[in-house]
N, C-alpha and C positions, 0 to 999 in steps of 0.2 A: 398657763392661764388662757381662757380663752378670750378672743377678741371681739366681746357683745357687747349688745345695749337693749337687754330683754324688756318685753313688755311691765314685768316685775322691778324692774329698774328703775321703772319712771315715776317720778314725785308727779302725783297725781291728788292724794291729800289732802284735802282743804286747808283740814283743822292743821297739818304740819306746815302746810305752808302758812299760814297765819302766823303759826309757831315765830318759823323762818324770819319774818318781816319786825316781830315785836320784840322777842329774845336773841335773835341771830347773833352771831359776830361773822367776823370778813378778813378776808387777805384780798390783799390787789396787788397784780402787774398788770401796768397802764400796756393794755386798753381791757383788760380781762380782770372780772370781780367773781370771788368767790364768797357765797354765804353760804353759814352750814350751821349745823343746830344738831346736838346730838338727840337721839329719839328715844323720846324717856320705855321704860320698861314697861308701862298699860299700854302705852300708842304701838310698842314693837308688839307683845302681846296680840292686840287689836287687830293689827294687820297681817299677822302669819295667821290668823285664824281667817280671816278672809283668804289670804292667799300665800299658802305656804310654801310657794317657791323663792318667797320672801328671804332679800341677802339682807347685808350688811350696812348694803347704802341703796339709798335713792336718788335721783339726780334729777332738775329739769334747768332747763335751757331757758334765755330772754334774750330778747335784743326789743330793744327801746325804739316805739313809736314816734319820739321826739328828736330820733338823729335818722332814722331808714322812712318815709312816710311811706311809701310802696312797698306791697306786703311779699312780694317779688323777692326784695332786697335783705326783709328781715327775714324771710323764708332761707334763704342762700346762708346768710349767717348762723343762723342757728342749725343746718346740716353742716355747716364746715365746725360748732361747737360740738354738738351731737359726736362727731367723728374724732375731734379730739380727744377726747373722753374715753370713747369706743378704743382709739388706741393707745393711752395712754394711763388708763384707769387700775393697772398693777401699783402705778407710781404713787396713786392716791391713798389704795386699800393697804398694801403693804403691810401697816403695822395699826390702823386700826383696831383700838380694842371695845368697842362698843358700834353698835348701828348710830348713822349717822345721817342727816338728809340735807341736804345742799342743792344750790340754786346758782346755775354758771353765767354770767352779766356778761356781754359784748357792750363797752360802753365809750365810741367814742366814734364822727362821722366818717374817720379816715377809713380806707379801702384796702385794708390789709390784706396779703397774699395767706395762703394755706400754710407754705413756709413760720413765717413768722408769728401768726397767732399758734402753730405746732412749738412752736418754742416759748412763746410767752405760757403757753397753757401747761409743759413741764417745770416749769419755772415757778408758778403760780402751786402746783403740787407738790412740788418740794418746801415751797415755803409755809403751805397747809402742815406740811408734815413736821418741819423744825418748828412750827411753830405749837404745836399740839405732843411736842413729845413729855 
């Protein structure tokens, strides 16, 4: 597998992110939240006909205004989520059986290392996955 985060990749969406916020469900390891929403079969549809490099999933990234105010800070987090993902994104798809779109939350003031949110965020994947089997 390779180790990307294509333009194709990114929950871009409106209407799924909307989806995302009002249907969603979540897993969480503190300080990392995952919502995800499966993508009904018009919206999959919809979107491989826009762009049919269209996978299996889409992803986009947040970190909260109310804990980073400088955009510096939540810029740095959300490449350090971004690259989680990037490398760790077999662990997700593995056994997916349907297109899926998900939204990865950084949610807490503390100053995590690369290390550690690298481990909450496998953690957080596998619990996505026992939890969906």
């Amino acid at each position: 597998m390779k180790f990307t985060y294509p333009k194709h990749e990114k929950l871009k969406s409106k209407k799924i992110i909307d989806t995302l916020f009002s249907d969603g469900q979540s897993v969480s390891k503190y300080p990392l939240r995952l919502v995800y929403v499966p993508i009904s079969e018009e919206n999959y549809t919809f979107l491989k006909n826009i762009n049919p490099k269209l996978d299996q999933i889409q992803m986009g990234v947040s970190v909260s205004k109310k804990y980073f105010k400088k955009a510096v800070d939540r810029n740095y987090f959300k490449r350090i989520l971004r690259e989680c993902y990037r490398l760790h994104k077999s662990v997700l798809i593995e056994k997916l059986d349907q297109p899926y779109a998900f939204m990865f939350f950084y949610q807490t003031k503390d100053h995590m290392s690369f290390q550690e949110i690298e481990e909450k965020t496998i953690q957080l994947f596998e619990k996505f996955q026992t939890k969906n089997k």
